[in-house]
VEXNULUM-873073 format. One record per residue: residue in three letters; x negated, y negated, z of N, C-alpha, C, O, CB in turn. Coordinates in pm, whole numbers, padded with zeros to 5 digits, always signed. Glycine has a CB too. Example, Ala and Ser with C-alpha at 12.3 -4.5 7.8 and 13.67 -1.06 7.14 Angstrom:
VEXNULUM-873073
ALA-01319+00569+00780-01230+00450+00780-01320+00330+00780-01424+00332+00846-01131+00447+00905/SER-01285+00225+00708-01367+00106+00714-01290-00003+00787-01341-00114+00804-01408+00060+00572/
This chain:
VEXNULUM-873073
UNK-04043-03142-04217-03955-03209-04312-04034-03288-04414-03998-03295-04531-03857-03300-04238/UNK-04158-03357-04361-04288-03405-04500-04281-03349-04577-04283-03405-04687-04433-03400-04496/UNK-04271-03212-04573-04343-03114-04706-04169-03136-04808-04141-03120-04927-04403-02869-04636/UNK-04101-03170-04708-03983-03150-04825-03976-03301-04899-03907-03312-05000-03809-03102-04747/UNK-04037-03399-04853-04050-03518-04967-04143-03499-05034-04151-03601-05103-04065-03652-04930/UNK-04224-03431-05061-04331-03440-05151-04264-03518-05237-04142-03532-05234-04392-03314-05207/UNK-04343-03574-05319-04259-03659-05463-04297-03587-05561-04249-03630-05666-04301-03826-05509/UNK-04375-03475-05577-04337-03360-05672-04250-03286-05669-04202-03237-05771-04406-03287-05686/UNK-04205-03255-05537-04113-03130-05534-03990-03228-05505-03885-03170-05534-04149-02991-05405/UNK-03972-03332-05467-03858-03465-05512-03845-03442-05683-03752-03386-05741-03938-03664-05470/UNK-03947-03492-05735-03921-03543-05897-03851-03388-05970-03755-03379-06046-04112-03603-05995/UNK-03933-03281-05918-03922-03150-05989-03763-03105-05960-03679-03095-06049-04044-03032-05927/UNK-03739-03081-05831-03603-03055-05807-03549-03146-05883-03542-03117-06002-03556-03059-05671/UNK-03504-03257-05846-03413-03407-05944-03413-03305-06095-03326-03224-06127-03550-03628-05971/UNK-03538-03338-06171-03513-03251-06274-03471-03123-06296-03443-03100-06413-03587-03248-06320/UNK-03458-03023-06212-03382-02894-06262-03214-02899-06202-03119-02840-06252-03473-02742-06194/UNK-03212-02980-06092-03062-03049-06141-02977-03098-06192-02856-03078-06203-03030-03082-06132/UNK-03107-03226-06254-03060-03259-06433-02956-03175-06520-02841-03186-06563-03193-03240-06531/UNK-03086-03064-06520-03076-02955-06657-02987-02840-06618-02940-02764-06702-03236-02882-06705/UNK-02961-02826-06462-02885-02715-06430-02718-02776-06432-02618-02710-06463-02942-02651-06277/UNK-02722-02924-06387-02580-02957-06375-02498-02951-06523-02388-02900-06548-02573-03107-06310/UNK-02624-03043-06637-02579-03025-06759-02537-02961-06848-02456-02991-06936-02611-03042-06793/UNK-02632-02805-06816-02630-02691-06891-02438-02644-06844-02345-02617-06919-02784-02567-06832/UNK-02442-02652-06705-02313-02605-06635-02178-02671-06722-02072-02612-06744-02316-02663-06462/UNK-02213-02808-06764-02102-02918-06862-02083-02925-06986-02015-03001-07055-02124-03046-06858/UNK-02199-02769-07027-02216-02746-07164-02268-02845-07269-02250-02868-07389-02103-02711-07201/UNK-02343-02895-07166-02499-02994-07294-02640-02911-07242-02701-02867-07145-02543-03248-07238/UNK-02639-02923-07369-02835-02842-07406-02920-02922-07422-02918-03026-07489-02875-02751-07550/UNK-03019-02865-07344-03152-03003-07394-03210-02938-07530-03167-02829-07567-03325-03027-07254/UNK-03290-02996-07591-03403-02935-07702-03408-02807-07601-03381-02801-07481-03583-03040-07738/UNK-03456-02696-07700-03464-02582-07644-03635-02575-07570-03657-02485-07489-03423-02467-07765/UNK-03699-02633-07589-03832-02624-07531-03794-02667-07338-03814-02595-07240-03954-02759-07633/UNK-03745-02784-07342-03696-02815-07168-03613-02753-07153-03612-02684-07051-03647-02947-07110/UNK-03518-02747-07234-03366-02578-07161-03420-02461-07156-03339-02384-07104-03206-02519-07278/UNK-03566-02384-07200-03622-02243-07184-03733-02263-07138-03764-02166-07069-03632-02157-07298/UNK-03840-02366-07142-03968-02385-07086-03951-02434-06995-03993-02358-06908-04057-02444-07141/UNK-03886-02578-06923-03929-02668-06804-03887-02637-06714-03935-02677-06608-03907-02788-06800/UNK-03787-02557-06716-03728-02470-06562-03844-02372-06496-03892-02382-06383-03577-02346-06602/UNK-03875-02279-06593-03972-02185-06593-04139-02275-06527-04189-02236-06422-03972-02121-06770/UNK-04179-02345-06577-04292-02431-06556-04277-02502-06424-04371-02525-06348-04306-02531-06669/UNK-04191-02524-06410-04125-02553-06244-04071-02509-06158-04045-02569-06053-04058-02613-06222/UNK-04037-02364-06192-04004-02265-06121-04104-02266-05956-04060-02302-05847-04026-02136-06228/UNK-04253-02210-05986-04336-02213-05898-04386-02312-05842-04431-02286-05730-04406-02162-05927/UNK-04398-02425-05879-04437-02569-05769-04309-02563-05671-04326-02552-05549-04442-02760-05865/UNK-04148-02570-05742-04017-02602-05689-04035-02467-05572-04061-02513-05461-03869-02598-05821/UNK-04025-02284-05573-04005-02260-05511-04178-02219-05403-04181-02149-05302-03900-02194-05564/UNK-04251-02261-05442-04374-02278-05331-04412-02355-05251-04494-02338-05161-04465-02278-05363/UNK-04336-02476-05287-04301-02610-05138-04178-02551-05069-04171-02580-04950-04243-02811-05197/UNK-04089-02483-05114-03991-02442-05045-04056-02344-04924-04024-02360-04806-03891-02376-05143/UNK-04151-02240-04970-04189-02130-04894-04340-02198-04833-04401-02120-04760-04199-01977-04996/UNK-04388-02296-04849-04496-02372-04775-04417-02449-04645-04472-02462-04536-04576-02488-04887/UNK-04271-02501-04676-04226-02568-04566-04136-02472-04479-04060-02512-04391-04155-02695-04611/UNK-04152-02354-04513-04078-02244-04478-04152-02175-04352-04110-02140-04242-04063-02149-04603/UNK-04307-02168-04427-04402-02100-04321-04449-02225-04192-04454-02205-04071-04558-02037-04418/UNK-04474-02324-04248-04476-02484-04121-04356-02460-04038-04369-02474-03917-04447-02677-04204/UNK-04270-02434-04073-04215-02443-03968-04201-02345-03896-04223-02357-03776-04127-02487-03980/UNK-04166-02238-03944-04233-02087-03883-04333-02097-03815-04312-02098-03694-04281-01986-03978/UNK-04455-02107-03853-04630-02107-03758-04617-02198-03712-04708-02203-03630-04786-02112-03821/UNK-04520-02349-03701-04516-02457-03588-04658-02516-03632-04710-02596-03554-04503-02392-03409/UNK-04733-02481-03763-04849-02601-03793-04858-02656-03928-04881-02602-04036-04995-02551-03767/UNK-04832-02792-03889-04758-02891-04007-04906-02886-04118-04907-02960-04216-04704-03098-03930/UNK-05007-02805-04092-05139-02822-04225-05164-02665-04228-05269-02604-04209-05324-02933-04174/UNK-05082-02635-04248-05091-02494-04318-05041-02485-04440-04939-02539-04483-05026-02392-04250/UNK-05141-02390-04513-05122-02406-04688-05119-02295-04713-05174-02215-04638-05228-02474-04786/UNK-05055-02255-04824-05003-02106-04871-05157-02072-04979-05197-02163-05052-04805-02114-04983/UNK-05211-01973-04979-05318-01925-04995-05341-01893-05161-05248-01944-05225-05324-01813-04900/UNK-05407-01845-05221-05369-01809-05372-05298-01721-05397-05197-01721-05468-05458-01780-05449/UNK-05365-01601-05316-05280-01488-05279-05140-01516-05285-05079-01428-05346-05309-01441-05150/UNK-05081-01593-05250-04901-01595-05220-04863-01675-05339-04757-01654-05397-04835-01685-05055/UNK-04941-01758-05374-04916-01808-05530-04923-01695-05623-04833-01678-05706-05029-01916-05581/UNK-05051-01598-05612-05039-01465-05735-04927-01392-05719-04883-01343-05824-05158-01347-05731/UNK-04835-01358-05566-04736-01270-05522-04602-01339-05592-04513-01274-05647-04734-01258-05351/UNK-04605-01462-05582-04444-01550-05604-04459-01526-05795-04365-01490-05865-04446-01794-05527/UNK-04620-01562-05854-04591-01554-06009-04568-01422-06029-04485-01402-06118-04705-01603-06106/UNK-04610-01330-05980-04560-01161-05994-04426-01136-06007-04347-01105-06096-04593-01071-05870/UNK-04428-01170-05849-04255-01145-05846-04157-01217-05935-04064-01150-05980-04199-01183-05710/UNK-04167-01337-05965-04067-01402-06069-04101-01308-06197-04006-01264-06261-04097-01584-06101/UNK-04220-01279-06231-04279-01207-06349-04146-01051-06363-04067-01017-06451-04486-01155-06298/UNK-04183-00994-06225-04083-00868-06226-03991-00896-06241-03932-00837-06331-04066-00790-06135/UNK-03918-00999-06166-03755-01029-06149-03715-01048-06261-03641-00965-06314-03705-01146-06068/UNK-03758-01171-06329-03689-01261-06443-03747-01266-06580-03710-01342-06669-03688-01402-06400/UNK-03857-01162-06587-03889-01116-06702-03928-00955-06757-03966-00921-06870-03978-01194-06718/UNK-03907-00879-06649-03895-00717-06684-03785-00675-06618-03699-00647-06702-04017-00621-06638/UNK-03727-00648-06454-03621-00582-06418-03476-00697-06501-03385-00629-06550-03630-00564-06225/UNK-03464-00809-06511-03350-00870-06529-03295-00815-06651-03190-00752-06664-03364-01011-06529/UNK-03408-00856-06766-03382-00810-06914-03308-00674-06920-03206-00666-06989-03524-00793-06995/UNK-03352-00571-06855-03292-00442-06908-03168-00437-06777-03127-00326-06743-03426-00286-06917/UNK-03122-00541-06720-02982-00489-06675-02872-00619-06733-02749-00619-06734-02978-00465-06479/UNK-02923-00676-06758-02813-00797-06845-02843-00879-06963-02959-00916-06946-02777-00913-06758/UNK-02803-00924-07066-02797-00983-07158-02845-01092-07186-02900-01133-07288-02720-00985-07174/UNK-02814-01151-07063-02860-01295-07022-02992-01327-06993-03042-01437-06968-02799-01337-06912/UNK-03036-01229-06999-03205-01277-06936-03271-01209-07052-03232-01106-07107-03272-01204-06752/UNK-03362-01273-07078-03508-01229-07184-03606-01237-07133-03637-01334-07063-03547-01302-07303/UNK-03707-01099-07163-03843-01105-07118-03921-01209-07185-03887-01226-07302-03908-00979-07135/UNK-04017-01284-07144-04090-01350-07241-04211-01388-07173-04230-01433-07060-04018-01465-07302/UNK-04317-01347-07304-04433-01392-07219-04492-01539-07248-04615-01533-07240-04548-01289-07239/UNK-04455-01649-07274-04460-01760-07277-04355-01793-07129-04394-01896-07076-04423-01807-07428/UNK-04272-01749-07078-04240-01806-06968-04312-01730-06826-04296-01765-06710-04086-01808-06971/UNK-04387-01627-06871-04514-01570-06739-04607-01683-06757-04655-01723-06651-04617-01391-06769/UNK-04653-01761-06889-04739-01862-06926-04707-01952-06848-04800-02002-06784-04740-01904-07052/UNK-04564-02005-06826-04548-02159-06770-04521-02113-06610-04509-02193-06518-04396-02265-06853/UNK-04513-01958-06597-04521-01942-06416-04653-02000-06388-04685-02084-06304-04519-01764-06344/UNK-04741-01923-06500-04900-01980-06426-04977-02119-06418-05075-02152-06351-05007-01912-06492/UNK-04887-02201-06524-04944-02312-06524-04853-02361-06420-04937-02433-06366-04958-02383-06656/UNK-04747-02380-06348-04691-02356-06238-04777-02391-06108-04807-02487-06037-04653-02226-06244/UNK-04799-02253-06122-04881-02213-06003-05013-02320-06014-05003-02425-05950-04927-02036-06011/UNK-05127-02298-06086-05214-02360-06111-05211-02486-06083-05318-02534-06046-05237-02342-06204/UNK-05077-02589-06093-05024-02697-06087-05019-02744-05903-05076-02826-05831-04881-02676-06171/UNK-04921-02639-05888-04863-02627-05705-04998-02604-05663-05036-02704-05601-04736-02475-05642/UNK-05093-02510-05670-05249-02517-05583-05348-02661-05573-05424-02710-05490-05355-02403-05665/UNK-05296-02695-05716-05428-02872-05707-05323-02911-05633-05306-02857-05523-05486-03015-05881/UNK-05254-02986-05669-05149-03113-05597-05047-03081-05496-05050-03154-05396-05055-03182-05706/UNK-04959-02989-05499-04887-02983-05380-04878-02841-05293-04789-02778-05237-04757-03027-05419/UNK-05033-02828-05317-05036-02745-05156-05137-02795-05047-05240-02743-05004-05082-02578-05173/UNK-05063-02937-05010-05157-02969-04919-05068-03021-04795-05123-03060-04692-05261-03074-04981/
């Protein structure tokens, strides 16, 4: 349950609730935090999820998710939400400025909260 206070993955969630409850009430942020800061937080937010996922799974509270599973999670969001999504709905755009903020993401979640 530690790994789920981190106060990054506290502060980060808080903020995409912010922006997800708001967006839902029909207020927009500047378009840079309504299309970039979700994306840029995408991978810290869901790699403490799947770090406190595997602790409790392997039953050992200092186990850290490897780079490897950081390169697999920016892939996969890469496939999901910027090549397969685009060509089946409207709603989603490929963009490679938001593969940019997966990696700074990631890069982010490996120094500080994969420990």
């Amino acid at each position: 349950m530690k790994t789920l206070l981190n106060r990054y993955f506290v502060a980060f969630s808080f903020v995409w609730l912010i922006i997800f409850i708001c967006t839902k009430l029909g207020f927009y942020f500047y378009w840079p935090i309504q299309y970039y800061l979700i994306d840029l937080l995408a991978v810290p937010i869901l790699g403490q999820l799947c770090l406190w996922w595997m602790r409790l799974i392997l039953q050992k509270s200092t186990y850290t998710l490897s780079k490897w599973n950081i390169i697999l999670l920016i892939v996969g969001l890469t496939l999901i939400f910027e090549i397969y999504l685009p060509t089946k709905n409207a709603r989603y755009t490929g963009d490679y400025f938001d593969v940019f903020m997966y990696i700074l993401g990631g890069l982010f979640f490996l120094k500080y909260m994969n420990r």
